[in-house]
Short mmCIF file of the C-alpha atoms (twelve columns), coordinates in Angstrom:
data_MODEL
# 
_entry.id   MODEL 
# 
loop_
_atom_site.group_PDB 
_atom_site.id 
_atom_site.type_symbol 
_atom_site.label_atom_id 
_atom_site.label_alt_id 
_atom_site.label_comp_id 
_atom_site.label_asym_id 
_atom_site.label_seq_id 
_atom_site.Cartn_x 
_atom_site.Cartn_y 
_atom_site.Cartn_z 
_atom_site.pdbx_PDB_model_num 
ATOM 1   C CA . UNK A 1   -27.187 0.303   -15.794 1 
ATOM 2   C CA . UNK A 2   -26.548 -3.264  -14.948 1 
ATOM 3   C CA . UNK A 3   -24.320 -4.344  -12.290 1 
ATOM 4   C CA . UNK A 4   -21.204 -5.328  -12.194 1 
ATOM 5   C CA . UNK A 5   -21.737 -8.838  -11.338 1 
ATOM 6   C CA . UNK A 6   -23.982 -9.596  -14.347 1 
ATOM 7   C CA . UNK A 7   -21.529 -8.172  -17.284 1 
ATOM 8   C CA . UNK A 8   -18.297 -10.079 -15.442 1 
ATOM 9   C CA . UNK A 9   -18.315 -13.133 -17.149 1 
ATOM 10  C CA . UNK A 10  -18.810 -11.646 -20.723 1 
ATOM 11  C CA . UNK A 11  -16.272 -8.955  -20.186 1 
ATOM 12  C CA . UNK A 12  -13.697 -11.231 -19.033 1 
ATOM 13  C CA . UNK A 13  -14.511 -13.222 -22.574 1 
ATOM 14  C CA . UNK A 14  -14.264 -9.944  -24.399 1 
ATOM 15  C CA . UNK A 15  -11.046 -8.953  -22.651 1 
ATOM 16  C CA . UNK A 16  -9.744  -12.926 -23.233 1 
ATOM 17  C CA . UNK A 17  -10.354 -12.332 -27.174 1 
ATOM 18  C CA . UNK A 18  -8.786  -8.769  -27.346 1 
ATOM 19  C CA . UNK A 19  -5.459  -10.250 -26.039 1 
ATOM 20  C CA . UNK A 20  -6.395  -8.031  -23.060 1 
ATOM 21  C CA . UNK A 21  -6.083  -9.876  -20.115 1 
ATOM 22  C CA . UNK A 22  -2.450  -9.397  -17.344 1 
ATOM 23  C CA . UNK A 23  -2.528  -5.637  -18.534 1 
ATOM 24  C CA . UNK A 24  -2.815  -2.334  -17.506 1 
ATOM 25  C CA . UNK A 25  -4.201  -1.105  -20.718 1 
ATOM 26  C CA . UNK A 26  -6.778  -3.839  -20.256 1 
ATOM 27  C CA . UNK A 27  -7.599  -3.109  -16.925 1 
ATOM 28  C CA . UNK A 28  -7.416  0.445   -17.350 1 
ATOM 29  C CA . UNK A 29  -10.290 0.441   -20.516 1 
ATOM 30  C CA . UNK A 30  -12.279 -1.448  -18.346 1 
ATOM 31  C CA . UNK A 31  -12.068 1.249   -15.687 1 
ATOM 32  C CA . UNK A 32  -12.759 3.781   -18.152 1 
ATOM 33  C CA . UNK A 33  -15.450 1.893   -19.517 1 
ATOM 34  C CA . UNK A 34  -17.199 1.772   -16.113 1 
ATOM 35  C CA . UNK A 35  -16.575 5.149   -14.901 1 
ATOM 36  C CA . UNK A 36  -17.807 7.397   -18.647 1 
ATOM 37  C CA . UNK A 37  -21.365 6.355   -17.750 1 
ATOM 38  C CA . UNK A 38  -21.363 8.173   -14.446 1 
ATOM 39  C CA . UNK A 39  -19.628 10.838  -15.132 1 
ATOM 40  C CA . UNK A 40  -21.500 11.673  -18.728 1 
ATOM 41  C CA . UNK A 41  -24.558 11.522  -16.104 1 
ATOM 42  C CA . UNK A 42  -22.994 14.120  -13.588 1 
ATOM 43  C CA . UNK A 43  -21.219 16.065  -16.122 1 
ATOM 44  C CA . UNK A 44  -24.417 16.548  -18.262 1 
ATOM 45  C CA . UNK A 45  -26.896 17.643  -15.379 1 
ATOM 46  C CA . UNK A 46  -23.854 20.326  -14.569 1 
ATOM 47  C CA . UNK A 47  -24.019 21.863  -18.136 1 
ATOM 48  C CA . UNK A 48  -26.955 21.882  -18.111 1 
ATOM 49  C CA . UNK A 49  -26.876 24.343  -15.193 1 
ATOM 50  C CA . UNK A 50  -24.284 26.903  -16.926 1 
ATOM 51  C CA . UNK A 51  -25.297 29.807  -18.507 1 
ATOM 52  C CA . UNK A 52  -25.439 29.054  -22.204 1 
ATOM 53  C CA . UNK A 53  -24.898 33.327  -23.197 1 
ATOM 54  C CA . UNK A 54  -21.544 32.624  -21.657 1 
ATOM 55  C CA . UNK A 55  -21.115 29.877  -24.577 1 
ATOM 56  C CA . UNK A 56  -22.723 32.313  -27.189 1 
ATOM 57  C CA . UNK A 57  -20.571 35.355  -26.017 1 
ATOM 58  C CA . UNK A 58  -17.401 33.463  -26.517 1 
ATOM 59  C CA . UNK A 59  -18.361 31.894  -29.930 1 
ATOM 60  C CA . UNK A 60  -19.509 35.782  -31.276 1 
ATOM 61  C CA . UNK A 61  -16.105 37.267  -30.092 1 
ATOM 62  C CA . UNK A 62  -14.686 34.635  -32.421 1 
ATOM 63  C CA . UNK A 63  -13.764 31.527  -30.579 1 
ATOM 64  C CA . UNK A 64  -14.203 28.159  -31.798 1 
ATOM 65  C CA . UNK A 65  -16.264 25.600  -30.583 1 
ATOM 66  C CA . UNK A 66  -13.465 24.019  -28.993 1 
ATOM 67  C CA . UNK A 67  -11.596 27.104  -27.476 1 
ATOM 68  C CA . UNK A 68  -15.094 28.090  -26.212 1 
ATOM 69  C CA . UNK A 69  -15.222 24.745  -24.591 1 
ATOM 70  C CA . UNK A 70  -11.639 24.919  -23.736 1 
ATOM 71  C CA . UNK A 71  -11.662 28.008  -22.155 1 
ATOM 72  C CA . UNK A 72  -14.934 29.343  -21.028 1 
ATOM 73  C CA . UNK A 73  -17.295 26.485  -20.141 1 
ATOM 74  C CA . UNK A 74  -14.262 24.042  -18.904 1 
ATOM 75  C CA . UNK A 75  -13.160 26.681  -15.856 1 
ATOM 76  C CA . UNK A 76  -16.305 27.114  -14.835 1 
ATOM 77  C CA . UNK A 77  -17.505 23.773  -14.679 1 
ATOM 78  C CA . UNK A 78  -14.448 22.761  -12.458 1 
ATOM 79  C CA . UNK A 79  -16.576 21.475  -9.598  1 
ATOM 80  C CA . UNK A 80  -18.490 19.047  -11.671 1 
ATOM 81  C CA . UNK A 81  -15.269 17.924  -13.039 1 
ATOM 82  C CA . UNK A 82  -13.401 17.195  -9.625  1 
ATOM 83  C CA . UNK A 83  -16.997 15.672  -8.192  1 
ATOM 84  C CA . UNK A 84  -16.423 13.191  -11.747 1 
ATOM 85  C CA . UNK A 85  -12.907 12.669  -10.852 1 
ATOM 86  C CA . UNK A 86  -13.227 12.255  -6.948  1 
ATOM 87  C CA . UNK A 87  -16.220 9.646   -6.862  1 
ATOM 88  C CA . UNK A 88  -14.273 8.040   -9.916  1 
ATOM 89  C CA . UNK A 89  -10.989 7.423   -7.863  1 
ATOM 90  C CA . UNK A 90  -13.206 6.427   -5.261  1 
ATOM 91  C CA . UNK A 91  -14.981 3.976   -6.960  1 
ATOM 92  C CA . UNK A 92  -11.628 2.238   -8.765  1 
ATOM 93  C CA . UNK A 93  -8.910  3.145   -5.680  1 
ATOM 94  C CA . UNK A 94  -10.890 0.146   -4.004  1 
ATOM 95  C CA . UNK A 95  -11.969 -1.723  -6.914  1 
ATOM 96  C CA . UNK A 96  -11.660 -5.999  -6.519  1 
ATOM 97  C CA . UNK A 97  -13.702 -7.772  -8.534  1 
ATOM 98  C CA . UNK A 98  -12.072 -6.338  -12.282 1 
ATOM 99  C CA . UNK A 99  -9.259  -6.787  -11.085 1 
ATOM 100 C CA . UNK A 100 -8.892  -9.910  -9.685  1 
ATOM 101 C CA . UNK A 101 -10.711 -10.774 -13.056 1 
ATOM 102 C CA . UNK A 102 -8.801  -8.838  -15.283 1 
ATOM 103 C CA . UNK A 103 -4.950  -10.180 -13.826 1 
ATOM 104 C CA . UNK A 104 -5.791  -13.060 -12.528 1 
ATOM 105 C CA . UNK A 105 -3.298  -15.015 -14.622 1 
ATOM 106 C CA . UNK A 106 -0.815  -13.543 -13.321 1 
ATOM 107 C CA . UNK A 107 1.977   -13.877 -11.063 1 
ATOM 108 C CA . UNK A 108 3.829   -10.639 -11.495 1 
ATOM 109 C CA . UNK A 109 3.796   -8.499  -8.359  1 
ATOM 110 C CA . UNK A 110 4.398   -5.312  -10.506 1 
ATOM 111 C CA . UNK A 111 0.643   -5.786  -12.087 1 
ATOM 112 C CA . UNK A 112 -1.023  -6.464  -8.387  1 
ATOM 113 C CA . UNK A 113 -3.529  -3.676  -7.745  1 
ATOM 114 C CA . UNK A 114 -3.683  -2.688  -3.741  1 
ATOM 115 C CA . UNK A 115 -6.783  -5.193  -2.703  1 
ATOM 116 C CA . UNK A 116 -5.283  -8.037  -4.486  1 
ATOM 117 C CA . UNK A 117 -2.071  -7.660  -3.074  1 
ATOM 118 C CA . UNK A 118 -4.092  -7.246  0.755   1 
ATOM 119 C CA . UNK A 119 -5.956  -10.699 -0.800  1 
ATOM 120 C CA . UNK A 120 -2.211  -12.143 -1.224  1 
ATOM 121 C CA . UNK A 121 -1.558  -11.111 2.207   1 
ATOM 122 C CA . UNK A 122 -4.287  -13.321 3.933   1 
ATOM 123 C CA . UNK A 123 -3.470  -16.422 1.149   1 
ATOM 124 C CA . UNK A 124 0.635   -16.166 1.981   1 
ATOM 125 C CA . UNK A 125 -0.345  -16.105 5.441   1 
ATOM 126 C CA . UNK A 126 -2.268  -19.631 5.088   1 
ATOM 127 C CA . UNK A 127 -5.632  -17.874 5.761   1 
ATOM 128 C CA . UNK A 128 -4.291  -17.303 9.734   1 
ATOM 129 C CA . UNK A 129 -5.750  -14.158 11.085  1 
ATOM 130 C CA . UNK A 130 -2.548  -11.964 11.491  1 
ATOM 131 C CA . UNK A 131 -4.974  -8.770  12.279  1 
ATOM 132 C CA . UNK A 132 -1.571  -6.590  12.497  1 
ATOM 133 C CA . UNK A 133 -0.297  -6.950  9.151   1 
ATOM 134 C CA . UNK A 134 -4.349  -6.558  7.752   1 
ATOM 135 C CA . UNK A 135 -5.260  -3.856  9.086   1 
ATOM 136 C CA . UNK A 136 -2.061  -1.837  8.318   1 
ATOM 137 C CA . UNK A 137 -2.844  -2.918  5.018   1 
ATOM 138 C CA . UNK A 138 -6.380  -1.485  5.281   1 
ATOM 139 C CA . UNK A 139 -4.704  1.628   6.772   1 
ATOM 140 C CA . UNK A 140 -2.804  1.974   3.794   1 
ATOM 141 C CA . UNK A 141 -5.737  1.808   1.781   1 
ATOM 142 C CA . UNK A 142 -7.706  4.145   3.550   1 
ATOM 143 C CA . UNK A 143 -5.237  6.775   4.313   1 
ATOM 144 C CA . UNK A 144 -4.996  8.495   0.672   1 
ATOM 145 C CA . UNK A 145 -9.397  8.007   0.376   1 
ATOM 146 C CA . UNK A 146 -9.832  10.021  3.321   1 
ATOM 147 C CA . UNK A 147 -7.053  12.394  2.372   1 
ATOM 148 C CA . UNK A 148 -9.044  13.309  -0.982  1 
ATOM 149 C CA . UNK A 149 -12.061 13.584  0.637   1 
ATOM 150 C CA . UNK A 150 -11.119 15.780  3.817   1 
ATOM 151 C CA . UNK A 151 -9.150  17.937  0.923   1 
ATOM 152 C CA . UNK A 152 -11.475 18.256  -1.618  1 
ATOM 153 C CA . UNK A 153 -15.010 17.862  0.021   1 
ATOM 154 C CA . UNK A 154 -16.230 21.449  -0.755  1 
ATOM 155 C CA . UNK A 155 -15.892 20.322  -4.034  1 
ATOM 156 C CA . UNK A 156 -17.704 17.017  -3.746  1 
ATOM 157 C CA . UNK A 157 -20.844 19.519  -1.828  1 
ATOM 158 C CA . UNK A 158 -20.574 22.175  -4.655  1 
ATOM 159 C CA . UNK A 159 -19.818 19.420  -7.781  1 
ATOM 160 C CA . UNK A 160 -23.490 17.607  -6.590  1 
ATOM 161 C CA . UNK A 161 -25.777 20.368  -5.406  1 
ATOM 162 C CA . UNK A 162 -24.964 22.311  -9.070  1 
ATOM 163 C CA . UNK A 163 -25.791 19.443  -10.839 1 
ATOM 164 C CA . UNK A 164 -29.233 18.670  -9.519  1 
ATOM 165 C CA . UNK A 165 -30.365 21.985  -9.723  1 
ATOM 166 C CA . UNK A 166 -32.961 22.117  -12.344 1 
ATOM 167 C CA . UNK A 167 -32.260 25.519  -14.339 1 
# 
Protein backbone atom coordinates (compact mmCIF):
# COMPACT_ATOMS: atom_id res chain seq x y z
CA UNK A 1 0.00 0.00 0.00
CA UNK A 2 2.90 2.33 -0.06
CA UNK A 3 4.23 3.82 -3.09
CA UNK A 4 6.71 3.09 -5.09
CA UNK A 5 8.91 5.90 -4.34
CA UNK A 6 9.11 5.21 -0.58
CA UNK A 7 10.19 1.27 -0.76
CA UNK A 8 12.96 2.23 -3.75
CA UNK A 9 15.82 2.77 -1.80
CA UNK A 10 15.39 -0.36 0.50
CA UNK A 11 14.55 -2.61 -2.36
CA UNK A 12 17.44 -1.64 -4.33
CA UNK A 13 19.54 -2.64 -0.90
CA UNK A 14 17.63 -5.88 -0.75
CA UNK A 15 18.16 -6.62 -4.43
CA UNK A 16 22.15 -5.35 -3.91
CA UNK A 17 22.46 -8.18 -1.05
CA UNK A 18 20.60 -11.00 -2.99
CA UNK A 19 23.24 -10.70 -5.81
CA UNK A 20 20.15 -9.46 -7.69
CA UNK A 21 20.93 -6.50 -9.35
CA UNK A 22 21.79 -6.42 -13.87
CA UNK A 23 19.15 -9.34 -14.03
CA UNK A 24 16.12 -10.37 -15.38
CA UNK A 25 15.30 -12.70 -12.62
CA UNK A 26 15.87 -9.70 -10.38
CA UNK A 27 13.90 -7.43 -12.18
CA UNK A 28 11.34 -9.81 -12.97
CA UNK A 29 10.64 -10.77 -8.87
CA UNK A 30 10.39 -7.31 -8.38
CA UNK A 31 7.65 -7.07 -11.00
CA UNK A 32 5.99 -9.92 -9.56
CA UNK A 33 6.35 -8.64 -6.26
CA UNK A 34 4.51 -5.42 -7.23
CA UNK A 35 1.88 -6.76 -9.37
CA UNK A 36 0.49 -10.11 -6.64
CA UNK A 37 -0.93 -7.34 -4.44
CA UNK A 38 -3.28 -6.05 -7.09
CA UNK A 39 -4.20 -8.80 -8.57
CA UNK A 40 -4.88 -10.97 -5.11
CA UNK A 41 -7.21 -7.71 -4.64
CA UNK A 42 -9.08 -8.10 -8.08
CA UNK A 43 -8.89 -11.75 -8.19
CA UNK A 44 -10.44 -12.12 -4.66
CA UNK A 45 -13.49 -9.64 -5.09
CA UNK A 46 -14.12 -11.92 -8.48
CA UNK A 47 -14.41 -15.21 -6.43
CA UNK A 48 -16.06 -13.92 -4.38
CA UNK A 49 -18.77 -13.31 -7.01
CA UNK A 50 -18.83 -17.10 -8.38
CA UNK A 51 -21.22 -19.40 -7.40
CA UNK A 52 -19.66 -21.50 -4.67
CA UNK A 53 -22.42 -24.85 -5.54
CA UNK A 54 -20.43 -24.84 -8.73
CA UNK A 55 -17.23 -25.52 -6.39
CA UNK A 56 -19.28 -28.02 -4.19
CA UNK A 57 -20.79 -29.86 -7.28
CA UNK A 58 -17.41 -30.52 -8.69
CA UNK A 59 -15.75 -31.61 -5.35
CA UNK A 60 -19.05 -34.24 -4.69
CA UNK A 61 -18.64 -35.74 -8.27
CA UNK A 62 -15.14 -36.50 -7.04
CA UNK A 63 -12.72 -33.86 -8.08
CA UNK A 64 -9.99 -32.62 -6.07
CA UNK A 65 -9.49 -29.42 -4.73
CA UNK A 66 -7.14 -28.64 -7.33
CA UNK A 67 -8.94 -30.14 -10.47
CA UNK A 68 -12.01 -28.28 -9.09
CA UNK A 69 -9.93 -25.20 -9.17
CA UNK A 70 -8.31 -26.27 -12.31
CA UNK A 71 -11.18 -26.90 -14.15
CA UNK A 72 -14.37 -25.44 -12.94
CA UNK A 73 -13.70 -22.17 -11.09
CA UNK A 74 -10.46 -21.25 -13.40
CA UNK A 75 -12.76 -21.09 -16.88
CA UNK A 76 -15.14 -19.24 -15.44
CA UNK A 77 -13.25 -16.72 -13.81
CA UNK A 78 -11.38 -15.93 -17.16
CA UNK A 79 -12.37 -12.28 -17.19
CA UNK A 80 -10.96 -11.52 -13.83
CA UNK A 81 -7.90 -13.25 -14.91
CA UNK A 82 -7.25 -11.26 -18.27
CA UNK A 83 -8.47 -7.83 -16.27
CA UNK A 84 -5.21 -9.16 -13.68
CA UNK A 85 -3.10 -9.78 -16.61
CA UNK A 86 -4.06 -6.68 -18.84
CA UNK A 87 -3.71 -3.83 -16.09
CA UNK A 88 -0.51 -5.91 -15.03
CA UNK A 89 1.22 -5.56 -18.53
CA UNK A 90 0.03 -2.21 -18.41
CA UNK A 91 1.43 -1.24 -15.39
CA UNK A 92 5.17 -2.98 -16.11
CA UNK A 93 5.10 -2.53 -20.30
CA UNK A 94 5.87 1.21 -19.20
CA UNK A 95 7.55 0.70 -16.03
CA UNK A 96 10.95 3.26 -15.37
CA UNK A 97 11.77 3.75 -12.14
CA UNK A 98 12.61 -0.40 -11.21
CA UNK A 99 14.19 -0.54 -13.86
CA UNK A 100 16.44 2.05 -14.21
CA UNK A 101 17.05 0.97 -10.48
CA UNK A 102 17.24 -2.52 -10.88
CA UNK A 103 20.02 -2.42 -14.20
CA UNK A 104 21.43 0.48 -13.69
CA UNK A 105 24.94 -0.97 -13.56
CA UNK A 106 24.80 -1.98 -16.56
CA UNK A 107 25.98 -1.43 -19.92
CA UNK A 108 24.61 -4.37 -21.81
CA UNK A 109 22.03 -3.37 -24.41
CA UNK A 110 20.49 -6.94 -24.28
CA UNK A 111 19.21 -6.14 -20.46
CA UNK A 112 17.77 -2.44 -21.53
CA UNK A 113 14.01 -2.47 -20.93
CA UNK A 114 12.02 -0.16 -23.71
CA UNK A 115 11.96 3.34 -21.54
CA UNK A 116 15.52 3.04 -20.67
CA UNK A 117 16.61 2.41 -23.96
CA UNK A 118 14.08 5.74 -25.16
CA UNK A 119 16.18 7.42 -21.90
CA UNK A 120 19.51 6.30 -23.89
CA UNK A 121 18.10 7.83 -26.87
CA UNK A 122 17.82 11.48 -25.49
CA UNK A 123 21.48 10.93 -23.42
CA UNK A 124 23.33 9.57 -26.93
CA UNK A 125 21.76 12.39 -28.52
CA UNK A 126 23.54 14.98 -26.00
CA UNK A 127 20.11 15.92 -24.53
CA UNK A 128 19.28 17.79 -28.24
CA UNK A 129 15.63 17.60 -28.93
CA UNK A 130 15.59 15.24 -32.04
CA UNK A 131 11.52 15.05 -31.70
CA UNK A 132 11.65 12.48 -34.82
CA UNK A 133 13.59 9.79 -33.43
CA UNK A 134 11.42 10.36 -29.75
CA UNK A 135 8.43 10.16 -30.70
CA UNK A 136 8.85 7.09 -33.00
CA UNK A 137 10.19 5.73 -29.99
CA UNK A 138 7.03 6.65 -28.05
CA UNK A 139 5.11 5.20 -31.04
CA UNK A 140 6.74 2.09 -30.52
CA UNK A 141 5.81 2.06 -27.08
CA UNK A 142 2.38 2.84 -27.47
CA UNK A 143 1.49 0.80 -30.42
CA UNK A 144 1.31 -2.82 -28.65
CA UNK A 145 -0.68 -0.83 -25.22
CA UNK A 146 -3.32 0.29 -27.38
CA UNK A 147 -3.36 -2.94 -29.35
CA UNK A 148 -4.24 -4.93 -25.99
CA UNK A 149 -6.59 -2.63 -25.00
CA UNK A 150 -8.68 -2.06 -28.33
CA UNK A 151 -8.45 -6.16 -28.40
CA UNK A 152 -9.27 -7.11 -25.17
CA UNK A 153 -11.40 -4.19 -23.65
CA UNK A 154 -14.66 -6.23 -23.23
CA UNK A 155 -12.66 -8.03 -21.02
CA UNK A 156 -11.17 -5.17 -19.05
CA UNK A 157 -15.42 -3.87 -18.76
CA UNK A 158 -16.54 -7.47 -17.80
CA UNK A 159 -13.09 -8.43 -15.55
CA UNK A 160 -14.05 -4.96 -13.25
CA UNK A 161 -17.82 -4.69 -13.15
CA UNK A 162 -17.85 -8.71 -11.84
CA UNK A 163 -15.57 -7.97 -9.33
CA UNK A 164 -17.25 -5.10 -7.56
CA UNK A 165 -20.42 -6.62 -7.51
CA UNK A 166 -21.22 -7.39 -3.99
CA UNK A 167 -22.93 -11.02 -4.08
Amino acid sequence: MLPLQQVIVPLFFQMRDLGLLNSRVGLLAVYVALSLPFGIFVMTGFFRTLPGSLYESALIDGAGEVRALWSVMLPIARPGLLTVAIFTFLATWNEFLVAFMSLSGNRSESLRTLPLGLANLTIASQYRSDWGMAFAGLVLMLTPTLLICLLLQRYITKGLTAGAVKG
